[in-house]
N, C-alpha and C positions, 0 to 999 in steps of 0.2 A: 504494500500500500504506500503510496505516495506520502511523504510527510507533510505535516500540516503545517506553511510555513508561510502563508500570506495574508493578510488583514486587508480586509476591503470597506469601503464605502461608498454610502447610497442615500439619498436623498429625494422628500415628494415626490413620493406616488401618486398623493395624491385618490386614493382606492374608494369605489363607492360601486352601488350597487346597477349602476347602468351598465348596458351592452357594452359602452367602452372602458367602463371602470372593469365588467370582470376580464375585456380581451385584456386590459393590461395588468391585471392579476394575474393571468395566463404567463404574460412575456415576464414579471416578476419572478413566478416561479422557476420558469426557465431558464432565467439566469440564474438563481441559487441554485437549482441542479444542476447548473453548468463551473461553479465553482465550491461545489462541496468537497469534493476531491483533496482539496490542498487549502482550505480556509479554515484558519488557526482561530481569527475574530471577524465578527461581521457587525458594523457598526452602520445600523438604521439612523438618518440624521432626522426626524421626525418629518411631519404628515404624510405618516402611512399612510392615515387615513382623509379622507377626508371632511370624516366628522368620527370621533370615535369620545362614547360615553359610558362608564361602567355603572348601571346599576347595581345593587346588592348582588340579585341573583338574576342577570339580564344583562346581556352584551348585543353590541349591535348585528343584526342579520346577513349574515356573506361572509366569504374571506375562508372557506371551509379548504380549501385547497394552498391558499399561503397557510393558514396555521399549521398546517398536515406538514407543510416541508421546514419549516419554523421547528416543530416536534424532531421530526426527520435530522435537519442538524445538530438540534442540541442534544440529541440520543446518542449521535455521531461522536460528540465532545467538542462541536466550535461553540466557543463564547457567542453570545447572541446580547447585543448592547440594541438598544432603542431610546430612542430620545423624543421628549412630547415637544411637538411643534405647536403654531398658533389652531392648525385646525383639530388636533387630536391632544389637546392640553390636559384632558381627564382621563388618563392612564393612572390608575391606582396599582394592583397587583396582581392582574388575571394573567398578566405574560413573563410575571415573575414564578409565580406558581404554573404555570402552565407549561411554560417554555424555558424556565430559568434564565430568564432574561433578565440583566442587570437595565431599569427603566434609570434616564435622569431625566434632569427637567432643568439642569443649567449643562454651559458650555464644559468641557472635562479637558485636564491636562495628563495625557500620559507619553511615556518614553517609549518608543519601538526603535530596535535597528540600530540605535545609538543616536537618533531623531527625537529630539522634542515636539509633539502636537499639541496645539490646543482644537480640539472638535467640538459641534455643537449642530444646533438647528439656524442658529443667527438670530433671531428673531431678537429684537430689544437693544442687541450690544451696539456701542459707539455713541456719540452724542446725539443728543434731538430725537427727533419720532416720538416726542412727549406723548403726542395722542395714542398711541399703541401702545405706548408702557400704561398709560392711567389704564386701559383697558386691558393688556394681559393683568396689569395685579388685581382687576375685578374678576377674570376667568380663575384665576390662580388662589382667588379670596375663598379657606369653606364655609365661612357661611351662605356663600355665593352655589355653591356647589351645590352644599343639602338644601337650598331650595328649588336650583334645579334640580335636584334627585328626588323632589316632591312627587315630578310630575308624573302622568303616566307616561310609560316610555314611547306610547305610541303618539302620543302630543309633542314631547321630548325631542324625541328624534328627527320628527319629519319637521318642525320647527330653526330645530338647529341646521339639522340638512340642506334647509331652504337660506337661512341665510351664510352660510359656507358656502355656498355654489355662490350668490348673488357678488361675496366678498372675494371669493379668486375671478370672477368674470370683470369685477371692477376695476383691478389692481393687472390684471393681464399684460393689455400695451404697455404699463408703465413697468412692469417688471424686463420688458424686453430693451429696457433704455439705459444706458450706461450714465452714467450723471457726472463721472469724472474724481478723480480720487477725492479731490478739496470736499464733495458734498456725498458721498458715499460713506456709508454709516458704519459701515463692514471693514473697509478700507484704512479706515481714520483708525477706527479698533485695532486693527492689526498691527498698523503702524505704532501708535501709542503703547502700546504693551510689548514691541521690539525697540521703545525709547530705553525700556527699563530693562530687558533683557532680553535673550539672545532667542526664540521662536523660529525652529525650523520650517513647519509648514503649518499654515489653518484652512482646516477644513470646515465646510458648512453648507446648507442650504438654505432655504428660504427665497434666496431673491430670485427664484425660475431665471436667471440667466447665467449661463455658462462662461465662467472666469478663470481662468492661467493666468495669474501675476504676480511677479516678485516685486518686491516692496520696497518703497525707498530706505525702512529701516533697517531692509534683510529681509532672509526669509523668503517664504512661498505661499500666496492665497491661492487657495481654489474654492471655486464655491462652482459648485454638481451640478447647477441650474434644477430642470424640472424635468424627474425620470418619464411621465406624459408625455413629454414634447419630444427630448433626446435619448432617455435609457441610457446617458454617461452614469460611469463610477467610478471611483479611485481606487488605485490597486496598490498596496506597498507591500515591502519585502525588502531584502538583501543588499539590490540593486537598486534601490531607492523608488520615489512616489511618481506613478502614473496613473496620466487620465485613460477612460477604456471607454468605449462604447458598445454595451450589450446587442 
């Protein structure tokens, strides 16, 4: 058996229960069947989904075939990391107990290769977007939560469902627009945090557009764009960090 010796990355999917939400649960899966072989960690950068809420005893409907190969790796022995994004912010512990998946819910600093990374979803980090932060720490608030988790789940769901879709169709064109390092939120993040020290590469998603760039203070950003659109990921190992295309 091939040894396990590559860590990969991936970001919005973006998954929901339409014709094209499950063909690209299809091409997900396919690509983690296509890299089980030799994947030591697999680091999900959040919005799997595109609405994801845990009741008590009631999880959202679909997805029977990612969690089957989700099961499938971690049975295997690859580390399974998941990160809650803006759209799948209510990740409690169904895929910690399910999947043994390590969930965060902030950006993580780890060492691979002899490479320092900082990974994350991006969502919040760098200055400004005040209006997103006052509204993640309302998603992020529980008592904000257990009132959503009042409701019935079939109210719940298709409510939140509706305005997720309304909120990535909004934000679309503008995610495909580069704004330039000075006003890029992500960008400015990277660089400030290689003011103070020395950051190999940052990985992230969020902004659905596909970024390779070294930094003025050092370093490497990549940000995955949106696996809907392109099916890019990053691949690291040995020989250092590449972008792929599923």
């Amino acid at each position: 058996m091939m040894e396990r010796d590559t860590i990969y990355f991936a970001s919005d999917f973006h998954l929901d229960n339409s014709e094209k939400g499950k063909e690209r649960e299809l091409r997900v899966v396919a690509w983690l069947d296509s890299i089980k072989h030799n994947a030591k960690e697999i680091y999900l950068l959040g919005d799997v989904f595109d609405f994801w809420f845990e009741y008590k005893y009631v999880i959202p409907k679909g997805f029977s075939r990612l969690f089957g190969k989700l099961a499938e790796l971690s049975d295997a022995g690859v580390d399974l990391h998941i990160f809650t994004g803006n759209h799948d912010v209510w990740m409690f512990d169904y895929f910690t107990e399910e999947f043994n998946a390590v969930v965060h819910r902030e950006e993580i600093r780890i060492t691979r290769f002899d490479k320092t990374l900082i990974v994350g979803h991006g969502d919040g980090l760098g200055p400004g977007d005040h209006g997103y932060k006052f509204i993640k720490a309302i998603f992020t608030n529980r008592l904000c939560q257990r009132l959503f988790a009042a409701l019935h789940p079939g109210l719940g769901v298709s409510l939140a469902r509706f305005f997720s879709r309304k909120s990535r169709e909004s934000t679309r064109d503008k995610d495909a627009i580069y704004l330039g390092d000075d006003k890029e939120y992500l960008v400015r993040y990277c660089n400030s945090v290689n003011e103070k020290e020395s950051i190999d590469y940052f990985i992230f998603g969020h902004r659905h557009m596909l970024l390779d760039k070294e930094l003025a203070n050092g370093g490497r950003y990549l940000n995955l764009g949106a696996w809907f659109e392109n099916g890019n990921f990053a691949r690291l190992d040995r020989d250092g960090l590449e972008l792929e295309k599923a």
